[in-house]
C-alpha positions in Angstrom: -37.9 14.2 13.8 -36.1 11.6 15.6 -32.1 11.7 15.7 -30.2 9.1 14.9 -28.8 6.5 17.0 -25.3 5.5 17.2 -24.1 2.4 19.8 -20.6 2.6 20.7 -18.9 -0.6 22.2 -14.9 0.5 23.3 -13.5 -0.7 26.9 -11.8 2.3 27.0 -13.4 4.9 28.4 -11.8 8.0 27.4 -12.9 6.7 24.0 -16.3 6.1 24.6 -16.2 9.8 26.6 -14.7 11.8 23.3 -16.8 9.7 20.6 -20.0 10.5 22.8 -19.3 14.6 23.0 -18.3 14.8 19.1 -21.5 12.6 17.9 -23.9 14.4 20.2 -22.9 17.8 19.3 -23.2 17.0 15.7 -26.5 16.2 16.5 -26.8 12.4 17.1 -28.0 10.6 20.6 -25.5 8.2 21.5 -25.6 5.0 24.0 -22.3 3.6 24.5 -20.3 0.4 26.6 -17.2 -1.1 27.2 -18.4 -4.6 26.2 -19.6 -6.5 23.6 -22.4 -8.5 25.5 -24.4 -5.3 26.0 -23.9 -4.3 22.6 -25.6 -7.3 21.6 -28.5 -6.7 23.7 -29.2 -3.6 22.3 -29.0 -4.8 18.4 -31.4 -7.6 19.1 -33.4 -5.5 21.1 -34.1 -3.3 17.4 -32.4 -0.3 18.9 -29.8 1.7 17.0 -29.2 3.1 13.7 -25.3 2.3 13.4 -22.5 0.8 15.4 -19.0 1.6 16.2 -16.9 -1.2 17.5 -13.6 -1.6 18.7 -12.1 -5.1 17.5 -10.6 -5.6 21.2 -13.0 -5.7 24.2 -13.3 -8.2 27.4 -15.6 -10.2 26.2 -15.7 -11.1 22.3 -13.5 -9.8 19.7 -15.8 -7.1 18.3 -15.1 -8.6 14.3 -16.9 -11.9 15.8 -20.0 -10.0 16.5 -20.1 -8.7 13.0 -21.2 -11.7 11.0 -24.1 -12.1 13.8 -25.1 -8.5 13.6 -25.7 -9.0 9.7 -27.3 -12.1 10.5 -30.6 -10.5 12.5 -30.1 -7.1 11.3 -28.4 -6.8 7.6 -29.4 -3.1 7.1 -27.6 -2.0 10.4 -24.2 -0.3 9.3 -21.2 -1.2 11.3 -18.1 0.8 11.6 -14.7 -1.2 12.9 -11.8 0.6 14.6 -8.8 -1.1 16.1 -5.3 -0.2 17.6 -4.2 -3.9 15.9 -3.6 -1.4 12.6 -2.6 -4.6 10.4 -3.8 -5.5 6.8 -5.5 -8.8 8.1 -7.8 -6.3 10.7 -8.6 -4.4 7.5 -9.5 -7.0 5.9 -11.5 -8.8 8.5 -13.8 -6.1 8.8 -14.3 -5.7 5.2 -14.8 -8.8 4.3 -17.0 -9.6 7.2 -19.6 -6.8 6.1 -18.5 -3.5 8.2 -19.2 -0.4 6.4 -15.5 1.0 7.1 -12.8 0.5 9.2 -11.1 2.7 11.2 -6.8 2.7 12.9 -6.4 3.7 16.1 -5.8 7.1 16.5 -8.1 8.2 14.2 -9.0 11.8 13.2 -12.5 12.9 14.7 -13.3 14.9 11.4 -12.9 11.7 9.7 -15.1 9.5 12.2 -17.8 11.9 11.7 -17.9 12.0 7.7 -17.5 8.4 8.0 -20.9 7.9 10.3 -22.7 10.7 8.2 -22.2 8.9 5.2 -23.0 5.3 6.7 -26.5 6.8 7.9 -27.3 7.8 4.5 -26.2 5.4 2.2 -28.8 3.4 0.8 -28.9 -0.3 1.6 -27.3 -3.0 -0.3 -27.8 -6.5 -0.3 -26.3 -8.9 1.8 -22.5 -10.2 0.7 -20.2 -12.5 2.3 -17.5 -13.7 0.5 -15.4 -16.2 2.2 -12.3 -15.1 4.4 -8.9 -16.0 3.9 -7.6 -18.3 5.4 -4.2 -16.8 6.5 -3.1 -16.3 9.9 -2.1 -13.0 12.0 1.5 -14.8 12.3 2.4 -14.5 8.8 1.4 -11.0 7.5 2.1 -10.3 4.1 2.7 -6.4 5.2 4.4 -5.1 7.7 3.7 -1.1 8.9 1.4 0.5 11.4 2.5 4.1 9.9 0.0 6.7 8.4 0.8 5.8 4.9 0.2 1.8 5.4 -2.7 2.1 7.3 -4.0 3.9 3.7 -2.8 1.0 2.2 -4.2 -1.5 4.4 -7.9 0.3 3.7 -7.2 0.2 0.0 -6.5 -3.5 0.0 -9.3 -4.6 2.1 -12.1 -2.6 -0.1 -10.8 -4.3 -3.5 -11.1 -7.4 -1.9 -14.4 -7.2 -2.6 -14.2 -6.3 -6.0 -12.1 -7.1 -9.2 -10.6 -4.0 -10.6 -7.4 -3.6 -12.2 -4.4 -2.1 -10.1 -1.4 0.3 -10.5 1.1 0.0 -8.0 3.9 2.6 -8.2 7.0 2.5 -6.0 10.4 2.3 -5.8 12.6 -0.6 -5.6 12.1 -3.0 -2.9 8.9 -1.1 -1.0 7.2 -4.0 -1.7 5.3 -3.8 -4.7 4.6 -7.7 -5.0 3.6 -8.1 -1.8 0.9 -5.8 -2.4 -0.1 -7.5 -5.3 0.1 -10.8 -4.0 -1.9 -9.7 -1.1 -4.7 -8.0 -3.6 -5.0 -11.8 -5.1 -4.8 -13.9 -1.7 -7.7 -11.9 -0.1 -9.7 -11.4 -3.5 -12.0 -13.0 -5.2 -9.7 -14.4 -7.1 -8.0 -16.4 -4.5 -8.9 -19.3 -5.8 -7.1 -19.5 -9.3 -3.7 -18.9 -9.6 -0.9 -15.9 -9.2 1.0 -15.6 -12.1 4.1 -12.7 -11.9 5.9 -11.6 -14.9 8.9 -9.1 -15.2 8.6 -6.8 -18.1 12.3 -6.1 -17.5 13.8 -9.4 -17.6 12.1 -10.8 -20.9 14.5 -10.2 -23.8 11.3 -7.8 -26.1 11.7 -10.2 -29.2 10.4 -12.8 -26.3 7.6 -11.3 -24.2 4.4 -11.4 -26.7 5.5 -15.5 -26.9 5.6 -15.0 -22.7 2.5 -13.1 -22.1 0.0 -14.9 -24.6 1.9 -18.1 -25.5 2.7 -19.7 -29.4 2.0 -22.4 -31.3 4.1 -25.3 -32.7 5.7 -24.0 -35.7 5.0 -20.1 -35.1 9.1 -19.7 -35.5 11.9 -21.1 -35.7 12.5 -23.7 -32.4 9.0 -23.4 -31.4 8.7 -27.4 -31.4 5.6 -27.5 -29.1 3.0 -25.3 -28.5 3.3 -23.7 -24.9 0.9 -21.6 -23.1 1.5 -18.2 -22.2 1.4 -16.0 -18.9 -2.6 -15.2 -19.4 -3.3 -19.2 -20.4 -2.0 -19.9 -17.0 -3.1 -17.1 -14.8 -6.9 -18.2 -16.4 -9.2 -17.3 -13.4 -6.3 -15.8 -11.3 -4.5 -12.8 -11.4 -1.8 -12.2 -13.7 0.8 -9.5 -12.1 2.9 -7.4 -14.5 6.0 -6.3 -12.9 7.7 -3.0 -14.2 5.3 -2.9 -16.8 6.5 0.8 -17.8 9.7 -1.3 -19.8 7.2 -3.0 -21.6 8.5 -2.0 -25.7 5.7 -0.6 -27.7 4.0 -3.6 -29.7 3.4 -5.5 -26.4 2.0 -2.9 -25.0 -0.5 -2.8 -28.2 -1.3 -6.1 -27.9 -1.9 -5.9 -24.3 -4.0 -3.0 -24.9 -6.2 -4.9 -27.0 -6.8 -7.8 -24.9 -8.1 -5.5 -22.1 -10.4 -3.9 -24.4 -11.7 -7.1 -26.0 -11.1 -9.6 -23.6 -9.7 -11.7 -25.7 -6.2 -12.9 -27.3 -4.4 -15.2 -29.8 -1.1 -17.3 -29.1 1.9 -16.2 -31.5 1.0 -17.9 -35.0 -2.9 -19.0 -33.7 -6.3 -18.2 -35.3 -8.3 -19.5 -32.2 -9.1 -16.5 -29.8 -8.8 -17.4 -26.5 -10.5 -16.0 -23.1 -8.6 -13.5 -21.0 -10.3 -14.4 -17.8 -7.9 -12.9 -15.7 -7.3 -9.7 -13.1 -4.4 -7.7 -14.0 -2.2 -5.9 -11.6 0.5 -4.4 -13.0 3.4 -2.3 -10.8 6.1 -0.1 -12.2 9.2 2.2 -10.9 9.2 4.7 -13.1 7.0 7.5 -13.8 4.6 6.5 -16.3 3.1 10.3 -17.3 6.3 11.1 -17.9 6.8 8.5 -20.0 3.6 9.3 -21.8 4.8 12.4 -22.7 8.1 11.3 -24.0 6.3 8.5 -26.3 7.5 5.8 -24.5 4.1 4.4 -23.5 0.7 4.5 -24.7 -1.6 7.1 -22.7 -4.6 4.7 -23.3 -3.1 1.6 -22.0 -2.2 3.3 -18.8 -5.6 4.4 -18.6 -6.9 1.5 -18.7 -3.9 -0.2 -16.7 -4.3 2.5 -13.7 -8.1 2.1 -12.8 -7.5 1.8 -8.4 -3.5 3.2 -7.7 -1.9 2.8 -5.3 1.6 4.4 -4.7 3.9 2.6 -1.6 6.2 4.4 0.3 9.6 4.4 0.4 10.9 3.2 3.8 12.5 6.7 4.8 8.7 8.0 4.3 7.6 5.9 6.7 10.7 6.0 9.3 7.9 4.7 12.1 7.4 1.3 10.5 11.3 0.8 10.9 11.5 -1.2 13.8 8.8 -3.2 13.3 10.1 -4.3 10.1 13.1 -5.1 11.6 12.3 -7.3 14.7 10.3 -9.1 11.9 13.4 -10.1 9.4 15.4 -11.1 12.4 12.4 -13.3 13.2 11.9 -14.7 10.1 16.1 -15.3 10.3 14.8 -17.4 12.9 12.2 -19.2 11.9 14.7 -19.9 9.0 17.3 -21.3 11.2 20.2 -18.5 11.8 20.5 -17.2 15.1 17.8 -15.7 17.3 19.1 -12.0 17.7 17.1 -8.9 18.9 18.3 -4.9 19.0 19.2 -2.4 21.1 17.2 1.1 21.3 20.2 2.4 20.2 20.3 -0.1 17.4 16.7 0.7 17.0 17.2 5.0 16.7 20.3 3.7 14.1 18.3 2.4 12.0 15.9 5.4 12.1 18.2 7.5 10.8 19.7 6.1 7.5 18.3 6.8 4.1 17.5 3.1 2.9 17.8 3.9 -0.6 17.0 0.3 -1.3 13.9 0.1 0.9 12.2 -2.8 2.9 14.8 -5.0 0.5 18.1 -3.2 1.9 16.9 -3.5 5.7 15.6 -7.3 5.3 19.4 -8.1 3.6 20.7 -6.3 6.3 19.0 -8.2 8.9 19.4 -11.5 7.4 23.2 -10.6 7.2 23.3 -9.8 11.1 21.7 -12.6 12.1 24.2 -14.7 10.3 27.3 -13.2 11.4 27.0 -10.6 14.0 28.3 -13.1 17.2 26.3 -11.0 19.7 22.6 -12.0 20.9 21.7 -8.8 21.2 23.1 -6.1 18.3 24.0 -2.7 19.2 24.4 0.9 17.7 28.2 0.3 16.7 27.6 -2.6 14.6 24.5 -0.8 12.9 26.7 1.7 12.4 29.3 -0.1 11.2 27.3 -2.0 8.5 25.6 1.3 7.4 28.9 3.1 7.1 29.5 4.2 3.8 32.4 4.0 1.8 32.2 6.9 -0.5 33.5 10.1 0.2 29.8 11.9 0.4 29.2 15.1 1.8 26.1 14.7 4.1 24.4 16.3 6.7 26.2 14.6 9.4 30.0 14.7 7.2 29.3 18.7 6.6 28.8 19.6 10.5 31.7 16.7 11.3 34.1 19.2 8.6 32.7 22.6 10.7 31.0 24.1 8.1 27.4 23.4 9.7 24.2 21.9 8.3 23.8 21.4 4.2 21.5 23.8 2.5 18.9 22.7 0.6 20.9 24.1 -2.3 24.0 21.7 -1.3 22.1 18.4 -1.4 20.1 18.8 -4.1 23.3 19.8 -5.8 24.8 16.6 -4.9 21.4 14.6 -5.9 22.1 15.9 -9.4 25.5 14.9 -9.4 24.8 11.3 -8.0 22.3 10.9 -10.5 24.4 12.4 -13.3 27.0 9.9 -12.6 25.6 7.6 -12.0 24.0 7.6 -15.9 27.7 9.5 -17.3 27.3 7.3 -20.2 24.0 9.4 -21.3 22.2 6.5 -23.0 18.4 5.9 -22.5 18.3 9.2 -19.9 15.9 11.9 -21.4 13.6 12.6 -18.6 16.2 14.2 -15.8 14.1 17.4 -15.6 11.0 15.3 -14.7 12.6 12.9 -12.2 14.3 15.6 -10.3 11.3 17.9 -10.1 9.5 15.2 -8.8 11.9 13.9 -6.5 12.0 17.5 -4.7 8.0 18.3 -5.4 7.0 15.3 -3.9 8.6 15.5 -0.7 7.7 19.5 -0.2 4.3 18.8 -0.9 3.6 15.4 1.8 5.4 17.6 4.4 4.0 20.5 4.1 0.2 18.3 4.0 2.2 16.6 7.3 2.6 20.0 9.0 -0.8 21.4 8.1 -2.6 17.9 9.6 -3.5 17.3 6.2 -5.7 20.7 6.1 -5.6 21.5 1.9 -6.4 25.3 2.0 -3.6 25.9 4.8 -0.7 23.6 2.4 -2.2 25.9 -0.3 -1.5 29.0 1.2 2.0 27.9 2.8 3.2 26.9 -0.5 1.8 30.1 -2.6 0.2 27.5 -4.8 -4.0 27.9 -6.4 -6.1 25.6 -4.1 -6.5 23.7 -7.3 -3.3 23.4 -8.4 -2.4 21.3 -5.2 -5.5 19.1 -5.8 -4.1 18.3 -8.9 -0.5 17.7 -7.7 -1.2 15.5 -5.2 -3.1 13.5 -7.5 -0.8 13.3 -10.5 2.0 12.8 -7.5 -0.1 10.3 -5.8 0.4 11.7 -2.4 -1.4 9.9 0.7 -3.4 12.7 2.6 -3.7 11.8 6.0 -5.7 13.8 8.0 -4.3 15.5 12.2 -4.9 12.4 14.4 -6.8 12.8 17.4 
């Protein structure tokens, strides 16, 4: 029987070197160069059973060579990886027919299962919808951590389809971005983006919002007017912290997802739903399931591809980057060019960012504006972080001499923020839930962090059934990323 083939195109040879031992001892032949001309060659030539291409190599930009790959040889399967870990790259190589794409440093184990299942998947016909037009310059997301690269993957495989989203995530991680980003490189790209906040629609008011109303249907309704899903017709219509929609929305919405269909507030005439719904929420919705404050089968239907975004002290690595890119943008916008220290840099590092990507953009915005110095330091990070409030942290507790907080200690002080900050009591009934999660989640992604991502060692370290952790990082939505090579 004859082995498969793989060609490898990467100008780095290290990479060709470690890619050629894994694949031949898992019983593939391998040919492999550093450019994209000789690549070429050996595709026309009929030789081959899959490629792996690096998007950066002396010749041609290995995403150009895609299209004309497919062109002469649409069964081949073509596998992208790239050190330019952005969403567009993703994308790119989605959209442009590779089979899966690939950030530099990737995990071996991963590369492998990837080309294993490439070689055997059966082969589909031909698709290739047209790109987006956007440039590299403006990039709807900004990240090259683990947990965006996932991200990044997810978006660029539902570009080619139209299935209804979940985003969860807390305030200012970015939730709309996503979602805007789902609908710019989507089929969909074409109609329009219509966003809704659940929270900021007085209830008595959102069934008019969502599906619109006809003259007459009450009292000051002197026109009829269309609603949210009239004018997202053949777009996407994006439900923002749909978990505060009240309970008779949320049946109506639930019918109009199962019928297609809806009438206006006081209309007879059903109308199409021809719309993609993404809909994005801060709170736990399961929880609220179980407290019978949303309906289990609308989430069901609602939560078909989620996707959970990362608070910014999750992803500490992305920090700078995120940075530089608000004081640009403060630029562009005319304030002030400014730029930051390393020390500014490790700073920034180290706070908590309790309101996310949001907190640091304000921040930047606010430096460019009125820090006098061209290029910021560490003391007037340090400054603008400094809080206030007399709170006992790590750094205040070893400043008093009484050495690091416990675990005990700061979750004891979690509970009392939180309890304060909601000393009035009303519309607080799931405190149990949110603080077991806020402690379960973290144990959980570190303890997959410190294992490489290995389930049966996490498993073991934290006592739990094999199973069990399955099941938590699911109903937690926990990225698994696997050891990087």
């Amino acid at each position: 029987m004859t082995l498969p083939t793989v060609l490898i195109a990467d100008d780095d040879r290290s990479i060709r070197t470690v890619l050629t031992q894994a694949l031949g001892r898992s019983g593939y032949q391998v040919r492999s160069t550093g450019n994209a001309a000789t690549l070429w060659r050996w595709v026309e030539d009929g030789e081959g059973d899959l490629v792996i291409t690096d998007v950066v190599m002396p010749d041609e930009n290995g995403l150009d060579l895609i299209p004309r790959i497919k062109r002469i040889r649409p069964e081949l399967r073509i596998v992208v990886m790239s050190a330019q870990s952005t969403l567009m790259t993703a994308v790119k190589a989605t959209q442009r027919g590779a089979f899966e794409y690939l950030p530099k440093p990737f995990d071996l184990r991963e590369l492998l299962s990837v080309v294993g299942r490439a070689l055997a998947a059966p082969s589909e016909p031909t698709f290739s919808p047209a790109e987006p037009k956007d440039t590299e310059e403006r990039l709807p997301l900004i990240g090259r951590s683990p947990a965006m690269q996932e991200i990044y993957r997810t978006i660029a495989r539902l570009t080619t389809a139209d299935l209804t989203v979940m985003i969860n995530g807390e305030s200012g991680t970015g939730k709309e971005l996503v979602a805007r980003a789902l609908h710019d490189y989507g089929k969909r790209r074409g109609g329009s983006f219509v966003a809704i906040n659940m929270a900021a629609i007085p209830r008595e008011l959102i069934e008019s919002e969502l599906f619109g109303h006809e003259r007459g249907a009450f009292t000051g309704a002197t026109n009829r007017s269309q609603g949210r899903f009239e004018q997202a017709n053949g777009g996407t219509l994006f439900l923002d912290e749909i978990g505060d929609m009240p309970p008779e929305a949320q049946t109506r919405l639930l019918r109009v997802l199962q019928e297609g269909e809806f009438t206006s507030v006081g209309g007879r005439q059903p109308i199409k739903a021809n719309v993609r719904i993404i809909a994005a929420t801060h709170r736990d919705l399961r929880t609220a399931i179980r407290q019978g404050q949303f309906r289990e089968d609308l989430f069901y239907r609602l939560n078909v591809v989620p996707i959970r975004l990362p608070p910014l002290r999750e992803r500490v690595e992305d920090t700078a980057l995120l940075a530089r890119h608000f004081l640009e943008r403060a630029r562009e916008d005319g304030l002030p060019a400014k730029s930051l220290d390393q020390g500014a840099v490790d700073r920034l590092k180290q706070h908590g960012w309790p309101g996310n990507v949001r907190e640091l953009e304000n921040l930047m915005r606010r430096l460019a504006a009125l820090c006098p110095d061209e290029v910021i330091g560490a003391e007037v990070i340090e400054a603008e972080l400094a809080d206030p409030l007399p709170m006992a942290g790590p750094a205040a507790s070893a400043a008093q001499g009484n050495g690091p907080e416990t675990l005990s200690s700061a979750v004891e002080r979690h509970i009392k923020d939180f309890l304060a900050a909601h000393n009035d009591g009303m519309g607080v009934t799931d405190v149990y839930d949110k603080i077991i999660a806020e402690v379960e989640r973290p144990l959980i992604r570190l303890t997959l962090a410190a294992t490489r991502g290995n389930q049966i060692k996490a498993a073991s370290m934290l006592g739990l059934n094999r199973n069990t952790l399955r099941k938590k990082i699911r109903d937690l939505e926990i990225p698994v990323v696997r050891g990087l090579m």
